[in-house]
N, C-alpha and C positions, 0 to 999 in steps of 0.2 A: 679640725685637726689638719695639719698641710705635713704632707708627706714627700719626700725627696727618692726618691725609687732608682736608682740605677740598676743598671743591666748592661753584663760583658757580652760584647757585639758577636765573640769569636765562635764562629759554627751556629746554627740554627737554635740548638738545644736552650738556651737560656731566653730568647725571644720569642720562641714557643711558648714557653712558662709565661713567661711575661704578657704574651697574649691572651692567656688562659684569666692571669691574673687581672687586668685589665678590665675585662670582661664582666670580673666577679665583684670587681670595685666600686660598679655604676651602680650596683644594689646600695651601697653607702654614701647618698649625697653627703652626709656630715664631712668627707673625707676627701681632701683635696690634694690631688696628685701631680706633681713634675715629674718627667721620666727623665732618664737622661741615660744615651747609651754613649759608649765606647768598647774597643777593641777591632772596629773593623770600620773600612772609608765609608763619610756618610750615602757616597755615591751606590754601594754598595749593600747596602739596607733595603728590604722591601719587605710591601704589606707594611704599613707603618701607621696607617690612620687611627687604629685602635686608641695612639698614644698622641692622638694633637700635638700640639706646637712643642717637639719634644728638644731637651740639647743635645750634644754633641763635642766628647771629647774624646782626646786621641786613646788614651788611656794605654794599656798593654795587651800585647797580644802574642802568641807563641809559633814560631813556626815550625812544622810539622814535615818529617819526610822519611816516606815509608813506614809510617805507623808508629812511628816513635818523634819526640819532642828533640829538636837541632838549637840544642845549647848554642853552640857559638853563633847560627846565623840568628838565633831568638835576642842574644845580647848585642850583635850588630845592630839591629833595627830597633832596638831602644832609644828614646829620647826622654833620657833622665831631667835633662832642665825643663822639657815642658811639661813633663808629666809633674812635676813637683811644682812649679808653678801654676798648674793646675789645680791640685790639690788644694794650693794656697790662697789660691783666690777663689776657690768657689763660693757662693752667695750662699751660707746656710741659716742665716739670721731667721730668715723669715720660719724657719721650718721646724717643725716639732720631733719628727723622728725620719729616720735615714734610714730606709732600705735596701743594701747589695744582693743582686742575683750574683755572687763574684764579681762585684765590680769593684775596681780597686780608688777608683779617683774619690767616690763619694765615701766607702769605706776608711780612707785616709783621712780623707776631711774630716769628717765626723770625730774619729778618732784625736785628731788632732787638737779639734774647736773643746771638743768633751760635750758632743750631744748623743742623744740615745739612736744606738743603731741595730740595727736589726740583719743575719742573713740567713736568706735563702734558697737553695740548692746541693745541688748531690754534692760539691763537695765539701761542703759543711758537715756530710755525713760519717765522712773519716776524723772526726776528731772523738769519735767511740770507737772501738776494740774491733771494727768489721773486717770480714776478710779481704784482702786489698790484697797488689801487686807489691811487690816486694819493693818500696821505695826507695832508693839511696838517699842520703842524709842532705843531698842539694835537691831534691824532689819535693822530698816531705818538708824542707824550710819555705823552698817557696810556697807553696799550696800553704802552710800555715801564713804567710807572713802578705801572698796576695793581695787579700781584701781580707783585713781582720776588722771582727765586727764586737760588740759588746756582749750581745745572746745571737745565738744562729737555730735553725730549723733544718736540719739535715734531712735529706730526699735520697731514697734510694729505693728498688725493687722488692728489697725485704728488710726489716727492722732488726735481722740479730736477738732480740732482745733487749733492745735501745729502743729511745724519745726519739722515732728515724719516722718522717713523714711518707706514705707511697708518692713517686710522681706527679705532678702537676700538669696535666695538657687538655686541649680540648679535643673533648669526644667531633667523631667524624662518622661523617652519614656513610652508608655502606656505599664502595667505591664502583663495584660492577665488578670485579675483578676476580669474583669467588674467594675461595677461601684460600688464603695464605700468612705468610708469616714477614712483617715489615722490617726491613732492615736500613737502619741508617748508625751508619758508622763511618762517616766522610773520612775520618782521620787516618784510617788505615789502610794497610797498605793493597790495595784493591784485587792487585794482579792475585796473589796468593788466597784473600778472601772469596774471588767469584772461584777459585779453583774448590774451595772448601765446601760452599754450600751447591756446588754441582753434583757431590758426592753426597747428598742428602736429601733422600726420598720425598723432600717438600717442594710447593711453590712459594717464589719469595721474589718480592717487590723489594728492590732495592733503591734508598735516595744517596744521595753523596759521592756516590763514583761517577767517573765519566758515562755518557750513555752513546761511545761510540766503543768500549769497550766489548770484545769477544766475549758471548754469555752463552751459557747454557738454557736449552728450553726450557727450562723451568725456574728463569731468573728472566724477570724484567727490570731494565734500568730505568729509573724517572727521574728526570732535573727537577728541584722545589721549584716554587713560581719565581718568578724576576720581575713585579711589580716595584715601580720605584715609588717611594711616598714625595709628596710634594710639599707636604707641611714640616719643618724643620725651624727652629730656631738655634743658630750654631753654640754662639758663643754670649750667650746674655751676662749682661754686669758688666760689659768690659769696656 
């Protein structure tokens, strides 16, 4: 069976998974995997080898400032003709089924060719009754309209009482670090968040913020690695 797997480049969290998954995949030679990420420059990708000769496209991505999603500079930096162009020429012939971690290019495809697809990720997990952020009606369209798949697998911390899968990551050797509580939340807006867990009788490791930022002693800042992969193949078929 030949599987199509994309994966949205934007923040760590979805290449995490995807690493996990990866991993879990070699248990099944029957099963033959192209990855293909987008959302972020491929220069910009690291730790990649899990994924061999993986593609590469522009796809969509959001930007972010102070913890909140920037509509207008997010529609600025869209590129509606290659993104669709993209979609349209992707090589899905060969492939049996199509997997989005929220990626939208192979999602589109798929959708569009009429092959079976598959997603997986926390935000798949909002299309049941969970408790959520109060969305406005351009929030909740895009996240529906993203990367629409055929059947999805929703990830989240707790199930509600929903078909809601726990997380997907891979477990990590005990770091040296004693006991603490990890924080990775890149997105927000940092100044405000190191003031928060200053006032909270724990130690915490935090990734995603800057680590020239002013912390409290019982906050350590860590940058993720900056490994570049070397094995890429950008744009196949074209």
């Amino acid at each position: 069976m030949k599987i199509l797997y994309g994966v949205q480049g934007t923040g760590n969290g979805h290449i995490s998974r995807a690493r996990a998954m990866a991993k879990a995949l070699l248990d099944h030679p029957e099963l033959e995997v192209q990855w293909l990420f987008s959302g972020r420059e491929p220069d910009k990708l690291f730790s990649m080898e899990p994924f061999g000769d993986y593609w590469w496209r522009e796809g969509l991505t959001f930007v972010h400032r102070e913890g909140r999603i920037n509509t207008l500079a997010t529609a600025r930096q869209l590129n509606v003709g290659r993104l669709l162009r993209d979609i349209r020429e992707l090589p899905l012939d060969d492939f049996d089924l199509v997997i989005s971690d929220f990626e939208p290019v192979t999602a589109w495809a798929a959708r569009r060719r009429g092959k079976a697809s598959l997603g997986l990720g926390h935000q798949y997990a909002f299309n049941f009754p969970i408790p959520a952020p109060r969305f406005n009606w351009m929030a909740r369209g895009i996240m529906r309209a993203f990367a629409p798949v055929r059947s999805s697998l929703g990830m989240h911390w707790y199930h509600f009482g929903h078909p809601i899968l726990p997380p997907i990551a891979q477990p990590h050797a005990q770091s040296g670090d004693g006991d603490h509580i990890l924080v990775y939340l890149p997105f927000e807006h940092h100044a405000p968040l190191l003031e928060e867990l200053a006032r909270v009788p724990e130690q915490f490791i935090v990734y995603g913020a800057p680590i020239n930022l002013p912390a409290a002693d019982n906050i350590q800042l860590k940058a993720p690695p900056s490994r570049a992969s070397s094995r890429m193949w950008l744009q196949p078929g074209r």
